[in-house]
C-alpha angles and dihedrals in degrees: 000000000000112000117253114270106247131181112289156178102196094184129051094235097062117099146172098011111188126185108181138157104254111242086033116125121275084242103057097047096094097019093072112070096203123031118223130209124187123253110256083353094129093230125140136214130236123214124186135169138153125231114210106231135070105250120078117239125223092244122183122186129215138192123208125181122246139209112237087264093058099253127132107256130193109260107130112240096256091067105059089032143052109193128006120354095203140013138180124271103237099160110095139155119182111216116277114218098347120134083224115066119218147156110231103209124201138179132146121232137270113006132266093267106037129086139188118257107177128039126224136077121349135183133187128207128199110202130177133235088293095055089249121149114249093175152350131214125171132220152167142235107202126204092204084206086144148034129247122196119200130201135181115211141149121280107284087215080063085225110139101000097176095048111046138051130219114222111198123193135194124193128204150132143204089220126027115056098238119224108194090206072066100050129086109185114192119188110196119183115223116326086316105142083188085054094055105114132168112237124236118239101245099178141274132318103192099305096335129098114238126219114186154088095059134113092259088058086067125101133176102245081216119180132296109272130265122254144182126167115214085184085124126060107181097039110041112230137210118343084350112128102196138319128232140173114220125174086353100308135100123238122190119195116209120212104258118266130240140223095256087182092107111039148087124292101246107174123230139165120243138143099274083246097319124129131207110209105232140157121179112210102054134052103230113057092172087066117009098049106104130218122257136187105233114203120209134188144180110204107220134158095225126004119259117261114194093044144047119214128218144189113240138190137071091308085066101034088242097267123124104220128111091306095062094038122117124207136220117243114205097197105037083040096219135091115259133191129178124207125175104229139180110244113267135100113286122182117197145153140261108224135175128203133194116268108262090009115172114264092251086049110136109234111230130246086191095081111061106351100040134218127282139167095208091051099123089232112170115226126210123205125199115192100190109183116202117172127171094268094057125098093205149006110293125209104216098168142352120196139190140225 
């Protein structure tokens, strides 16, 4: 069985890879991990990217359609698409004044004359000359055939009250009879690919299903999320040390991080792992923010052994694999990690899973930010429908909290 597709830069050159609903706040662009159209809505999605390097690349893009488990499935391309099903990317600017040369590519998907048919999972590739892929981003086109009502409780088990969060979900609609044999309801937290869980079916409420009261329904509150903002090159900004250039690139320190498992809930407000891409002193971030080594660390006596820790967010495409690792530096005793980034303000976590964990595995909060029931987190529900007459998984709604 293929992998699931998952959001990815599949050369190192490729950077600060955005896929957003135009019109969408600026907020929520890198907030929400998939970005969702409307069947037959009319939006459009944006996609931008830089390439380092000063010559331009012939680039073409192309969507295929996905099953709810993010697998290629086998509808033909004139089932999910009316029109083209993929383009070239002819709108460029090299980067004006940077130390870092790039190219910031940008196209909106899919074309003027082409529409979405068919609901469900989507994902769109950008490959190169050779036909070889530079990136990766998901999406989804909704029916919103049906409601989803989301609520946020205690755990119903009354375990941990002060440290999870219960997320109930109902499911109805005006205008399909819903069969819940049918029905596939995924919760995510956050933009967490590793959070993502499928709900258990508990019984009715009135003519809606009800989806509550089960183990699936239960998050980590986990913390509000880290933050530091490298808008600013010449006056370091929030939780950055200093800046220097050194050999013609720029390095940021952060001030180092600290285990926050013990101690008290202080509310802030972040991105929920999301970044804006800023820089203050110049009119044209798309092209005039520069790109900086950022340099993290996690001060601690003796390296973990039974976990691995990760920095996790949009800067990192969520994902916990070799990008988002942190070492372990004998001599300066902390754990270190280093990511070229475009200047903004980023916020992230800092996560620590199990040694030879499954690759399903849910990374923990426990161990460094620790867990609260008050942490602002955002939670994302997915209702597929897939009945014996349908070719493949439908997306009928997707709700927030």
């Amino acid at each position: 069985m293929a992998a699931p597709l998952a959001d990815s830069a599949w050369r190192a050159d490729v950077k600060s890879v955005e896929l957003y609903v135009e019109g969408g706040s600026q907020t929520l662009r890198n907030e929400q991990a998939t970005p969702v159209l409307t069947l037959d809505g009319g939006g459009l999605l944006v996609l931008e990217f830089d390439i380092l390097g000063t010559e331009p690349e012939h680039l073409r893009w192309t969507i295929g359609h996905c099953s709810r488990h993010w697998r290629p499935d086998s509808l033909a391309v004139q089932d999910f698409i009316m029109g083209f099903h993929e383009g070239y990317i002819d709108a460029y600017d090299p980067s004006f004044t940077t130390l870092t040369d790039y190219i910031h590519y940008r196209t909106t998907l899919p074309g003027r004359y082409t529409s979405f048919t068919h609901s469900g999972n989507y994902v769109v590739a950008v490959t190169d000359d050779s036909g070889d892929t530079l990136l990766t981003r998901r999406f989804c086109v909704s029916e919103e055939s049906a409601s989803l009502h989301l609520d946020l409780a205690r755990p119903y088990d009354g375990i941990d009250l002060d440290r999870r969060q219960e997320l109930d979900v109902s499911v109805s609609s005006q205008t399909l009879p819903l069969n819940q044999l049918y029905l596939s309801v995924e919760a995510q937290q956050n933009g967490r690919h590793d959070s993502r869980r499928w709900l258990q079916f508990s019984g009715y409420d009135g003519p809606a299903l009800a989806y509550r009261h089960r183990q699936c329904n239960i998050f980590h509150g986990g913390n509000t999320f880290r933050y530091f903002d490298c808008s600013n090159l010449r006056t370091p900004m929030y939780n950055v040390l200093r800046v220097t250039e050194y050999g013609g690139e720029l390095l940021a320190l952060l001030r180092p991080d600290q285990d926050r498992s013990a101690k008290h809930f202080i509310t802030e407000t972040t991105l929920l792992g999301g970044y804006k891409v800023n820089v203050w002193d110049r009119n044209n971030p798309r092209t005039e923010a520069d790109y900086v080594w950022v340099n993290f660390s996690l001060p601690v006596e003796q390296p973990f052994l039974d976990a691995n820790i990760y920095v996790v967010g949009a800067l990192t495409d969520w994902r916990l694999d070799s990008l988002s690792l942190m070492e372990y530096n004998p001599q300066r005793r902390a754990y270190t990690k280093r990511l070229l980034l475009k200047q903004g303000y980023y916020t992230y976590q800092l996560l620590a899973l199990p040694s030879g964990a499954a690759a399903d595995t849910e990374a923990s909060t426990a161990r460094l930010e620790g867990d609260h029931r008050e942490t602002p987190n955002r939670y994302t529900v997915y209702l597929y429908h897939r009945s014996p007459a349908d070719r493949a998984d439908r997306l009928l709604a997707v709700a927030y909290r």
